[in-house]
NUNUPA-426505 format. One record per residue (C-alpha): x, y, z. Coordinates in nm, 2 decimals, decimal comma. Example, Ala and Ser with C-alpha at 12.3 -4.5 7.8 and 13.67 -1.06 7.14 Angstrom:
BEGIN
<node><xx>1,23</xx><yy>-0,45</yy><zz>0,78</zz></node>
<node><xx>1,37</xx><yy>-0,11</yy><zz>0,71</zz></node>
END
This chain:
BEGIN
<node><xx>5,43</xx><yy>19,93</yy><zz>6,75</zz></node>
<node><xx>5,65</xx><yy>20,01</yy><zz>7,13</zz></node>
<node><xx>5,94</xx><yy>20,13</yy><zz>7,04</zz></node>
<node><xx>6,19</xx><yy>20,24</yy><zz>7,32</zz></node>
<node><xx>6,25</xx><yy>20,61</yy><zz>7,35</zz></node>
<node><xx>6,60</xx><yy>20,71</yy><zz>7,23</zz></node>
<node><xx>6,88</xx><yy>20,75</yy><zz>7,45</zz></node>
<node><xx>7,02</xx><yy>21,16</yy><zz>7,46</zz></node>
<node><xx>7,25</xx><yy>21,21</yy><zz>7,19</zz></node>
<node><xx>7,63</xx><yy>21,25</yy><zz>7,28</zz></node>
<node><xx>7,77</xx><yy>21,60</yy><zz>7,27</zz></node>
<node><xx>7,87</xx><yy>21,76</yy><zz>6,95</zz></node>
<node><xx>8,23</xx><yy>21,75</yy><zz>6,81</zz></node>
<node><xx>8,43</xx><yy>22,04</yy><zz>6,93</zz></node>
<node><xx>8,46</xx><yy>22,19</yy><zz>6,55</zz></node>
<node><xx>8,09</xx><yy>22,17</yy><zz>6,55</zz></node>
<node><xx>7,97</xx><yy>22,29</yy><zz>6,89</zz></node>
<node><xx>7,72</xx><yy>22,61</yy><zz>6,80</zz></node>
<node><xx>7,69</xx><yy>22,71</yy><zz>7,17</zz></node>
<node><xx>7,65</xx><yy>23,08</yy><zz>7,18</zz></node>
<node><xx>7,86</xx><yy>23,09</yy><zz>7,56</zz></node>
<node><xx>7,89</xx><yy>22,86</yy><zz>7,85</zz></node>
<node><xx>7,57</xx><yy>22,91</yy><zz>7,99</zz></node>
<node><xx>7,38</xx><yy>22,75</yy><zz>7,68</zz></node>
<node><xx>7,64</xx><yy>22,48</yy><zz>7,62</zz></node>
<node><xx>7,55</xx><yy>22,35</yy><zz>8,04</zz></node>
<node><xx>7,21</xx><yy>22,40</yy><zz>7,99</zz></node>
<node><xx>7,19</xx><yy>22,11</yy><zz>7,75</zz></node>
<node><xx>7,44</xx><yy>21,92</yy><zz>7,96</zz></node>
<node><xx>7,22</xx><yy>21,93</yy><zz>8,22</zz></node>
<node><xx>6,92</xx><yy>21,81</yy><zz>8,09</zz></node>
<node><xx>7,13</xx><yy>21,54</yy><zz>7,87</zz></node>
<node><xx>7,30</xx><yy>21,43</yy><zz>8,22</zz></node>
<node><xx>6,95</xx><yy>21,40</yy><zz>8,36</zz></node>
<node><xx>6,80</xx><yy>21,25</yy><zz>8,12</zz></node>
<node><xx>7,07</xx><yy>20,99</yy><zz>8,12</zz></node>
<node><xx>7,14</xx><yy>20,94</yy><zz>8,51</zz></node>
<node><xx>6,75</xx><yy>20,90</yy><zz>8,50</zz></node>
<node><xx>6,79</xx><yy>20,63</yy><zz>8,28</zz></node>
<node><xx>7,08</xx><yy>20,43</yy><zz>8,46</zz></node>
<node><xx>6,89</xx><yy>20,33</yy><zz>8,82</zz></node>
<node><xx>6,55</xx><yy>20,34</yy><zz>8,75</zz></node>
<node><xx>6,30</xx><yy>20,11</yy><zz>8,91</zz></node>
<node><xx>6,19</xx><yy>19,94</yy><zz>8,59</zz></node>
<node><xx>6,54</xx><yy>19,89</yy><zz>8,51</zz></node>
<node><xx>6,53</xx><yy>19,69</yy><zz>8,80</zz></node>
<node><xx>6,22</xx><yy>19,50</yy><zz>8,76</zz></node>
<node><xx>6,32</xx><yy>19,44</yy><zz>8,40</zz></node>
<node><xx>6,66</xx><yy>19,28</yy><zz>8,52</zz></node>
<node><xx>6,52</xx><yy>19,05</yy><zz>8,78</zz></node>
<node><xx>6,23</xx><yy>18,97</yy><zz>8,53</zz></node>
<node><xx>6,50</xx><yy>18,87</yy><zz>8,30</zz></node>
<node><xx>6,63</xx><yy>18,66</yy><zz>8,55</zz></node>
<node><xx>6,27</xx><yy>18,50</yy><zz>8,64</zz></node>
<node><xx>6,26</xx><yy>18,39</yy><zz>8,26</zz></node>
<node><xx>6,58</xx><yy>18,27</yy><zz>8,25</zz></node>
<node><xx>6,48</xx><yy>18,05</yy><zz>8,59</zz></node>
<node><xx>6,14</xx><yy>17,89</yy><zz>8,40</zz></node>
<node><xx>6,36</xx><yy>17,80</yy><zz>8,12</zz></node>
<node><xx>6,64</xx><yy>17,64</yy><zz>8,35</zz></node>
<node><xx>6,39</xx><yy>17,41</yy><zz>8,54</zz></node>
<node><xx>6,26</xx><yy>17,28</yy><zz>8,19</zz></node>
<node><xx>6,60</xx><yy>17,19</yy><zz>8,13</zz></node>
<node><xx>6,64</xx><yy>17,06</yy><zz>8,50</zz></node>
<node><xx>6,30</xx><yy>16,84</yy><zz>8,41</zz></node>
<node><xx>6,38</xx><yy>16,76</yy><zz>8,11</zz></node>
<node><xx>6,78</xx><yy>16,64</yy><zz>8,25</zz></node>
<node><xx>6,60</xx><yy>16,40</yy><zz>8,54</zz></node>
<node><xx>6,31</xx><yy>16,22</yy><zz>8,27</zz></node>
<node><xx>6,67</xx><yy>16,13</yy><zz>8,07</zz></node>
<node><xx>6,83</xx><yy>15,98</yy><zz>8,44</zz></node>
<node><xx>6,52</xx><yy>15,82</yy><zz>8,48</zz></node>
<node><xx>6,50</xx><yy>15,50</yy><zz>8,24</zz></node>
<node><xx>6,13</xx><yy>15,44</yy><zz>8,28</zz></node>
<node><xx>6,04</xx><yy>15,79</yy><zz>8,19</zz></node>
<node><xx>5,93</xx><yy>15,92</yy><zz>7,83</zz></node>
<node><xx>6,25</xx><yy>16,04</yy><zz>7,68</zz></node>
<node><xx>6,00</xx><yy>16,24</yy><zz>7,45</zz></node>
<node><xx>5,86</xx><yy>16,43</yy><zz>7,73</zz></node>
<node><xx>6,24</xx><yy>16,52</yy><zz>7,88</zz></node>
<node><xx>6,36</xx><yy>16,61</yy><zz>7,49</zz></node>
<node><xx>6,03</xx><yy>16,87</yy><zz>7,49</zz></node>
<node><xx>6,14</xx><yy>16,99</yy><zz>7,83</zz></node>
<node><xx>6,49</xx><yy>17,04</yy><zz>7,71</zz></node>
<node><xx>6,39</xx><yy>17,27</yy><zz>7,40</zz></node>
<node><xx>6,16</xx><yy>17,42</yy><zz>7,58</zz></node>
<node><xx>6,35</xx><yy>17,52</yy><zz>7,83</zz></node>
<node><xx>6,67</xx><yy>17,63</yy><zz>7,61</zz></node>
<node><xx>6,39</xx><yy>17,86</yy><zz>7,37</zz></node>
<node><xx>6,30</xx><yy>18,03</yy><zz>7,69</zz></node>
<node><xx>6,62</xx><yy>18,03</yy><zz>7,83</zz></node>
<node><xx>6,87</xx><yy>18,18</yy><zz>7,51</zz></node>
<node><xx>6,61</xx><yy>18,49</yy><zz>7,46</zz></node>
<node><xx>6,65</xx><yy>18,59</yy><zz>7,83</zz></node>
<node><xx>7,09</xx><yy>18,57</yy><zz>7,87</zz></node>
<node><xx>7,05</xx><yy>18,79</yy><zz>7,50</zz></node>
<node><xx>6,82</xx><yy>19,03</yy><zz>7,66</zz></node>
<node><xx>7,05</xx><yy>19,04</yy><zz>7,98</zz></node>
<node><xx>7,36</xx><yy>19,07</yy><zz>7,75</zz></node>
<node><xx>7,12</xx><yy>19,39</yy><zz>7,56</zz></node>
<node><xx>7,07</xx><yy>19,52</yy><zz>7,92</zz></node>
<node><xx>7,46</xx><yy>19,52</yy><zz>7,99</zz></node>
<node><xx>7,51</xx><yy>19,68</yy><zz>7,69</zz></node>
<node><xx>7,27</xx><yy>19,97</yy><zz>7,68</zz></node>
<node><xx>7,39</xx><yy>20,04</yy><zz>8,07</zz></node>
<node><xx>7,74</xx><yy>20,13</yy><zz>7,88</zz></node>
<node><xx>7,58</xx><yy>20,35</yy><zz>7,64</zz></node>
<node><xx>7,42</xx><yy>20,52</yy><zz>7,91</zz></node>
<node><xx>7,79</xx><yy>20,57</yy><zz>8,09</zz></node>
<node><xx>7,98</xx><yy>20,66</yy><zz>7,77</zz></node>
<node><xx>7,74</xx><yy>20,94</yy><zz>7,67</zz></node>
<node><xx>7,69</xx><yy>21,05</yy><zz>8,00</zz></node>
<node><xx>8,13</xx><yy>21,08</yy><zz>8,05</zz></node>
<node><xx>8,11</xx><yy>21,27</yy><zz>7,71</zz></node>
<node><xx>7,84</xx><yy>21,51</yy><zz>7,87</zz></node>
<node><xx>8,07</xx><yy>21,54</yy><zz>8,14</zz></node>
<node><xx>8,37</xx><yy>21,61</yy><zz>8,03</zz></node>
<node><xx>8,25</xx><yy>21,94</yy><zz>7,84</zz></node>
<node><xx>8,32</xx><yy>22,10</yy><zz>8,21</zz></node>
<node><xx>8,24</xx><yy>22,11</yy><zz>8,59</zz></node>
<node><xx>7,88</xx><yy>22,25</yy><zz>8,70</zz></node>
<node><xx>7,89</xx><yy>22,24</yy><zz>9,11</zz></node>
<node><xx>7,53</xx><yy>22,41</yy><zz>9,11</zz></node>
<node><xx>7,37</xx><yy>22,13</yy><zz>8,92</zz></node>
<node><xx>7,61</xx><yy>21,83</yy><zz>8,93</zz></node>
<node><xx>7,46</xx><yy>21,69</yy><zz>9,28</zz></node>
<node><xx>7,12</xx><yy>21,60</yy><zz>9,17</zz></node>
<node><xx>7,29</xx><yy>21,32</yy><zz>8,96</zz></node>
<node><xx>7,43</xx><yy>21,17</yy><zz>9,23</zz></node>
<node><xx>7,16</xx><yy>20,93</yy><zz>9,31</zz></node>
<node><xx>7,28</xx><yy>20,82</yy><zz>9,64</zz></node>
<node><xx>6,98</xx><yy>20,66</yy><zz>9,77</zz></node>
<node><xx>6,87</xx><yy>20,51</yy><zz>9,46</zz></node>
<node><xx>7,21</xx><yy>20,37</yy><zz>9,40</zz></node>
<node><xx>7,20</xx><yy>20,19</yy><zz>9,82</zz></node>
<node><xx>6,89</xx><yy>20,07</yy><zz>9,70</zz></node>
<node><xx>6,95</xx><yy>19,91</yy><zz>9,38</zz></node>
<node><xx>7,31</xx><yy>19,78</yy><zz>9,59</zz></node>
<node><xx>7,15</xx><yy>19,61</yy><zz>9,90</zz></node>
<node><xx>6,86</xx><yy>19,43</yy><zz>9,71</zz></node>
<node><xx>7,16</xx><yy>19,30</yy><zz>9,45</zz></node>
<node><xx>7,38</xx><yy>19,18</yy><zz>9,75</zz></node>
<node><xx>7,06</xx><yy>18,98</yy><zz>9,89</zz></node>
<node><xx>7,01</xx><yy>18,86</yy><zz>9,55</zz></node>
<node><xx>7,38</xx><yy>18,77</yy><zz>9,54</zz></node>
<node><xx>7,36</xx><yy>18,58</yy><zz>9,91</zz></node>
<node><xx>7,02</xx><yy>18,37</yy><zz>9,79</zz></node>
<node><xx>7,20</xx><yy>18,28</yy><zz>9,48</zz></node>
<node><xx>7,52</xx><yy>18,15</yy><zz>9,60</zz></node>
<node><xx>7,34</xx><yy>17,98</yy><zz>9,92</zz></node>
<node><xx>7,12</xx><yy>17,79</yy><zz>9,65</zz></node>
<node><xx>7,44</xx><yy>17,66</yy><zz>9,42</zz></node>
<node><xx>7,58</xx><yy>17,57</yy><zz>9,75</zz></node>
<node><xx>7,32</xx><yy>17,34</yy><zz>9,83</zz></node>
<node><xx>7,30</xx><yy>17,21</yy><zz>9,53</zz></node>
<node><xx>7,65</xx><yy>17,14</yy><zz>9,51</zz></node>
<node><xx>7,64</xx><yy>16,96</yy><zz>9,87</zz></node>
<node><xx>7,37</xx><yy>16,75</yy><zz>9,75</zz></node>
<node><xx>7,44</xx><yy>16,36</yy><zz>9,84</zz></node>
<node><xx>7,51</xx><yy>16,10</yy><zz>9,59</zz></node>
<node><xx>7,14</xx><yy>15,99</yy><zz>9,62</zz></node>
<node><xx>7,01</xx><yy>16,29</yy><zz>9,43</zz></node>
<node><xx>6,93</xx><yy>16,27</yy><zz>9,10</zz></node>
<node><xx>7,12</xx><yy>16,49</yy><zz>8,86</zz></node>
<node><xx>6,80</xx><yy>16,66</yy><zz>8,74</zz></node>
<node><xx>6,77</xx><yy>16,78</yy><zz>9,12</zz></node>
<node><xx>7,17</xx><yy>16,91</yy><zz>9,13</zz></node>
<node><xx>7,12</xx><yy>17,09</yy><zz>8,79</zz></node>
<node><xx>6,79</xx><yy>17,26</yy><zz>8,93</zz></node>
<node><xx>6,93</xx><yy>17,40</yy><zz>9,24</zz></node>
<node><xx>7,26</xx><yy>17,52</yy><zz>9,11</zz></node>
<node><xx>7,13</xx><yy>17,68</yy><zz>8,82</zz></node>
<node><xx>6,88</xx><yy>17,87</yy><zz>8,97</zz></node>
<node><xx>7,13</xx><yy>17,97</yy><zz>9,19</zz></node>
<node><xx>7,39</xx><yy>18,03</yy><zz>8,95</zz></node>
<node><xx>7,13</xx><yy>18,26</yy><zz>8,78</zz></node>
<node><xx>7,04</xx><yy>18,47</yy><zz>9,09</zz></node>
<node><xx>7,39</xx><yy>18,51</yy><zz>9,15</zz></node>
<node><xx>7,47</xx><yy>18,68</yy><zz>8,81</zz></node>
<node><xx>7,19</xx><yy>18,87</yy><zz>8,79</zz></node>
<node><xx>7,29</xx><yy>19,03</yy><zz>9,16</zz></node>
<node><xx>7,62</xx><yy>19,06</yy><zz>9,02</zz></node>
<node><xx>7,48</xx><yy>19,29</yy><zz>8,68</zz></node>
<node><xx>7,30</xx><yy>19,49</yy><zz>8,94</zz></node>
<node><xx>7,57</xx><yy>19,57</yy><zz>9,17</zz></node>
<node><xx>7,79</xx><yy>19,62</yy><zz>8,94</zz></node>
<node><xx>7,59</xx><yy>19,87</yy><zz>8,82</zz></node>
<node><xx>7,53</xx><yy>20,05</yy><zz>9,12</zz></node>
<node><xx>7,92</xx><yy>20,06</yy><zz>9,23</zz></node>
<node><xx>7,97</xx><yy>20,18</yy><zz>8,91</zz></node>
<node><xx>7,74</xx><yy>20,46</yy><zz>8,95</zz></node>
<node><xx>7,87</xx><yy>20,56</yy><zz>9,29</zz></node>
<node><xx>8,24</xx><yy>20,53</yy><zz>9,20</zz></node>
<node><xx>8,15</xx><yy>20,75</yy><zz>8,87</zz></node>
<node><xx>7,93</xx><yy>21,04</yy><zz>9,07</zz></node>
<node><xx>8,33</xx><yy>21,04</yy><zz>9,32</zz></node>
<node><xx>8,52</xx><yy>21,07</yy><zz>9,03</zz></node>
<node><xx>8,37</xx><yy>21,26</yy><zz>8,72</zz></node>
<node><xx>8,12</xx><yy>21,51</yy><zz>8,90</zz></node>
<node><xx>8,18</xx><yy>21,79</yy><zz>9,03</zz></node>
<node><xx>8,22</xx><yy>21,81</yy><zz>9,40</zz></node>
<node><xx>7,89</xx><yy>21,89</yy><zz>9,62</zz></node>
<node><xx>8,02</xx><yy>22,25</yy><zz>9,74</zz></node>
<node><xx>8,05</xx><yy>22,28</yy><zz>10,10</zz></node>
<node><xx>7,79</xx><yy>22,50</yy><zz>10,26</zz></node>
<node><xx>7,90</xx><yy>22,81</yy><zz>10,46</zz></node>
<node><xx>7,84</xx><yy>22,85</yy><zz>10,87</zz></node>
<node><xx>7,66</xx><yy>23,10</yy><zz>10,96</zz></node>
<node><xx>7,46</xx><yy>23,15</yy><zz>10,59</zz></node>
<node><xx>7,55</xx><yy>23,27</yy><zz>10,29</zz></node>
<node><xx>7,67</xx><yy>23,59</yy><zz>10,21</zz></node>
<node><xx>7,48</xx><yy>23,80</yy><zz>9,96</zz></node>
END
């Protein structure tokens, strides 16, 4: 059975710590803090996000179909009530697995601070910045954000003429799309506002070489 390789464990209580001197104690903490950055933006994090989101959009138009064979008063009501269930089954598992995503990105962040706050490491701190991998996972969230928002737009404009099944389909997927941007760039700010503020800061190169 897949089971999901375990997140780094948190640093040791200070009574506890068994580090012979400092150089041992930031060799863990940088392969914990690597571990974990590599962990926060990853690609399949990504994927699994949006795919969440995909699900989540195949369980709303059931529930859109379903809501237009109930406006409809020559349609089977059986057909829209199967629609309906089907589409809340698929629907529910996807917002828990989003909510499970959410979560496990703050156990990434909380363990990660603890690693952190054991003490600066200039030398080694600016490979977890992740700058381009953080712009990345921020512009396709912002599009994500603008496709959403356009789509409960529209379906909020819609005339009287359209059918409530029609309304419900457009502004839910859109309402969808918009939160899952949202999760994503929230995640990436995040990132980039903790790689300011708890690492160390990238060390300044010196003109004309370094001295030896």
């Amino acid at each position: 059975m897949f089971r999901r390789t375990p997140l780094p464990p948190p640093p040791p209580p200070e009574h506890l710590c068994d580090w012979p001197d400092r150089e041992s104690m930031l060799a863990d903490r940088v392969l914990a803090m690597a571990e974990l950055r590599r962990r926060s933006l990853t690609v399949a994090g990504l994927l699994l996000l949006w795919s969440l989101g995909l699900v989540a959009g195949v369980g709303w138009v059931l529930v859109s179909l379903g809501l237009g064979h109930f406006e409809d008063r020559s349609a089977d009501y059986l057909t829209g009530l199967v629609e309906l269930i089907l589409g809340v089954i698929v629907l529910v598992p996807a917002m828990i697995g989003a909510g499970f995503s959410v979560a496990r990105d703050r156990a990434v962040r909380d363990r990660i601070d603890a690693w952190a706050e054991l003490g600066p490491d200039p030398e080694n701190d600016h490979r977890l910045r992740a700058g381009a991998r953080s712009a990345v996972w921020l512009g396709l969230s912002v599009v994500l954000c603008v496709t959403g928002l356009g789509l409960a737009l529209t379906g909020g404009g819609q005339p009287d003429s359209a059918g409530v099944g029609e309304v419900a389909y457009l502004v839910g997927i859109g309402v969808i799309a918009l939160v899952i941007g949202v999760l994503g760039a929230v995640r990436a700010v995040g990132h980039q506002r903790w790689a300011e503020h708890v690492l160390s800061p990238v060390q300044p190169r010196g003109r004309g070489g370094a001295h030896r």
